[in-house]
N, C-alpha and C positions, 0 to 999 in steps of 0.2 A: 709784709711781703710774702710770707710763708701761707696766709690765708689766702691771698689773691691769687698768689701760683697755683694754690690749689685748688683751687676753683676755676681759673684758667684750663688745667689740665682734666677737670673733671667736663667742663663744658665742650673740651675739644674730642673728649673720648666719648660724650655723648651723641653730639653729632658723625661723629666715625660710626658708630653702630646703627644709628638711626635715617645714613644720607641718604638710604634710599626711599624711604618715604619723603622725603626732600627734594627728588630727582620724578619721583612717577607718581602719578595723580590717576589714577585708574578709574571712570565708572565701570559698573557693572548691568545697571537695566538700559538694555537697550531699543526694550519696546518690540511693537511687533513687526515682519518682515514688512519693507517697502513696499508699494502697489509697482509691479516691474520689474522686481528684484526677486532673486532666488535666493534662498539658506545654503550654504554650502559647507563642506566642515572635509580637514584634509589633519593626517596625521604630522608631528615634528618627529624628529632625528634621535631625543632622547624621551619618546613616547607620551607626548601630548595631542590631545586632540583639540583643534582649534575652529574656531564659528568664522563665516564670515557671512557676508551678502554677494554676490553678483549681479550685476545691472548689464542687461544686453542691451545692443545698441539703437536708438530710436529712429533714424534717419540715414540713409546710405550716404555717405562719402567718401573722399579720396583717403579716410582713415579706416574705412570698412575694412573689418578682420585682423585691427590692432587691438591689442588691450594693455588698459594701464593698470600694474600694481599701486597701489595705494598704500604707503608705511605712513601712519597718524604719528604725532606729536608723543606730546609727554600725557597728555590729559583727555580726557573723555573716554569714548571710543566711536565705533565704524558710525553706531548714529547722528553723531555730528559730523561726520562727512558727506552726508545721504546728497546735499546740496551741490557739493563738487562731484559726486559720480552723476547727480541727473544732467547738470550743465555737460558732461562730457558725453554722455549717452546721447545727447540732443546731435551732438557733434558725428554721432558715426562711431563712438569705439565703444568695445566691452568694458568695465570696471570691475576689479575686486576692492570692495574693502573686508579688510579684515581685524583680526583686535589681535595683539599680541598676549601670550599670557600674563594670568591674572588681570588682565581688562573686559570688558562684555561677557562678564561669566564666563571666561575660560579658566582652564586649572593651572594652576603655579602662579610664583610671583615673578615678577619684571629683573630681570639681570640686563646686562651687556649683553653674554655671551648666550642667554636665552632669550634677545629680540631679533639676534641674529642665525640663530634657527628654525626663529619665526617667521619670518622673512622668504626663507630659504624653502619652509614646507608652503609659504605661499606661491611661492615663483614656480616650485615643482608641480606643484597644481594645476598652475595656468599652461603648464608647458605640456600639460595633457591634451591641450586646445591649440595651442599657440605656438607655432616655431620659436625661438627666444630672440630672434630676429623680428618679429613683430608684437614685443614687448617691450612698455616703454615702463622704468621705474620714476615713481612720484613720492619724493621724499620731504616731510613739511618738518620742518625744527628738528627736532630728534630724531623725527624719521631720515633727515639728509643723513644721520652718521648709520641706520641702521642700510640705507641702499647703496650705500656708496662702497661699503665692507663688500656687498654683493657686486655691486658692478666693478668692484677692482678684479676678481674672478670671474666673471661672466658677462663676458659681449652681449649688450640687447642693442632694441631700436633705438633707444635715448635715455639719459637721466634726467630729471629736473627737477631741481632742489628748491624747495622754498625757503628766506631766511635759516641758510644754512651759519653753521658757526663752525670756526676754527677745530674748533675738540673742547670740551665741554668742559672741561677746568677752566678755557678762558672764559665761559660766558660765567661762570661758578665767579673767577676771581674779579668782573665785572660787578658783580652784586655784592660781592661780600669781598672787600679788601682786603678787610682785618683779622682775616680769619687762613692759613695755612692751605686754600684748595687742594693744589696741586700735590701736597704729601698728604691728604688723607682721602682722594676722590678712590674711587675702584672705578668706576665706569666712565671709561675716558673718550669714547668713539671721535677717534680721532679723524675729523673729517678730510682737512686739510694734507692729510699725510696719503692718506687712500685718493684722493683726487689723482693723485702723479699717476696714479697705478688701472687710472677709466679709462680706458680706450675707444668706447662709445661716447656718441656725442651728447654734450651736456649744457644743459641749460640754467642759467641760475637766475631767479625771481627775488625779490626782497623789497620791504617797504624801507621808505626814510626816514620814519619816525619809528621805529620799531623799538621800544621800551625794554624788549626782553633779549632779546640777541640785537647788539651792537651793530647799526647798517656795514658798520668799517669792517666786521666778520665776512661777512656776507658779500662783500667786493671782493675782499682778499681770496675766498674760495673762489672766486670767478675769475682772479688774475692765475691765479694757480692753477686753472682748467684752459687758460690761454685765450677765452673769449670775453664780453662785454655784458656785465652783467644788467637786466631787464628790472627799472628801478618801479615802484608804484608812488607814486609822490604822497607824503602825509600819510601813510598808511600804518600802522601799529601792528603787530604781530599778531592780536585776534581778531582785527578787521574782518567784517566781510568782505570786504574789496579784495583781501590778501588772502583767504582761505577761498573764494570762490571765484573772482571777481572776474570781469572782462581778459584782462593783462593778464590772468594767470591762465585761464581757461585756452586764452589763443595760444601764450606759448608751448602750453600741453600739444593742442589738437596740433600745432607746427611742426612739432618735433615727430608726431607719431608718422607723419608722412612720408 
């Protein structure tokens, strides 16, 4: 008994130390700028400077002179969004994507409370171009808790969250049962709680087969925002259909109108 506890207790204090490589999946190459797309780079709050791309808009319409922030996931970076800012450029609005630190060669590592500064020096950026009234926030998995922090403080055009999750201990104790989440997580973005606190209007997307955030997450956020959430049938959390797809692109471009 005395061997197993301790080894229980050494395994749970390794994972304590270690969650966050457990939590954020960073690339770093991100190749060279889009054909479209401009480099752009804005400073954060406690002196980082940060890359992104912007993609202006390809076709006039009724969403001309809207731009969408982009907050990525837990994994990759802005390169694997390049797909969702062309399909929205097609549509008539500008796109930022950008990479949070420590992701696409930017400096520091991934915290909570340094995604949501990244965030903040994105939003400040575009707001050099953009009244914040013609800014829609676009938040995928992880990105939902890091825009939702922001849109509980700041009135935009729209939110729209993709397979968003309750706060992130639940999707945590969804995988791993057996294991204490919720006393040893730090990074809790709690989405569900900051929903109360949106006052702009919100959209929420999500597939039904989603493997990695629970579809019943992902309702729940949308009953808590007091609307009907916009389902993708069969679709899985890395789907194309869910990271770019038709369903996800219309309720973008709908929202930013």
């Amino acid at each position: 008994m005395i061997v197993v506890l301790s080894v229980t207790v050494l395994l749970v204090g390794l994972l304590y130390l270690a969650q966050r490589k457990l939590i954020y999946f960073p690339s770093q190459e991100t190749g060279p700028v889009p054909t479209g797309m401009t480099e752009v780079s804005f400073g954060t709050a406690d002196g980082l400077t940060l890359r992104g791309w912007l993609s202006a808009p390809l076709e006039p319409s009724p969403g001309q002179g809207t731009a969408v922030l982009v907050a990525n996931g837990n994994g990759g970076n802005r390169a694997g969004r390049v797909p969702l800012a062309r399909a929205l450029s097609e549509r008539g609005l500008t796109v930022l994507l950008f990479d949070y630190r420590g992701y696409g060669g930017n400096p520091g590592s991934p915290t909570e409370s340094g995604l949501f500064l990244d965030v903040r020096a994105a939003f400040d950026y575009l707001r050099a171009s953009f009244d914040s009234q013609r800014i829609v926030l676009f938040g995928e998995s992880l990105g939902t808790g890091v825009v939702t922090d922001l849109a509980a403080e700041q009135p935009v055009r729209a939110v729209v969250l993709r397979s968003p999750f309750t706060d992130l201990a639940s999707v945590g104790a969804a995988h791993y049962p057996f294991l204490p989440v919720r006393l040893l997580l730090r990074d809790r973005f709690p989405v569900l709680d900051k929903v109360s606190s949106v006052e702009s209007p919100m959209t929420v997307v999500y597939g039904t087969a989603d493997g990695t955030v629970p579809p019943a997450q992902s309702i729940a956020v949308a009953e808590r925002a007091g609307i009907a959430p916009i389902a993708v049938p069969g679709a899985d959390h890395n789907d194309a259909v869910l990271a770019y797809g038709p369903q996800l692109i219309d309720a973008i471009t709908a929202a930013a109108k």
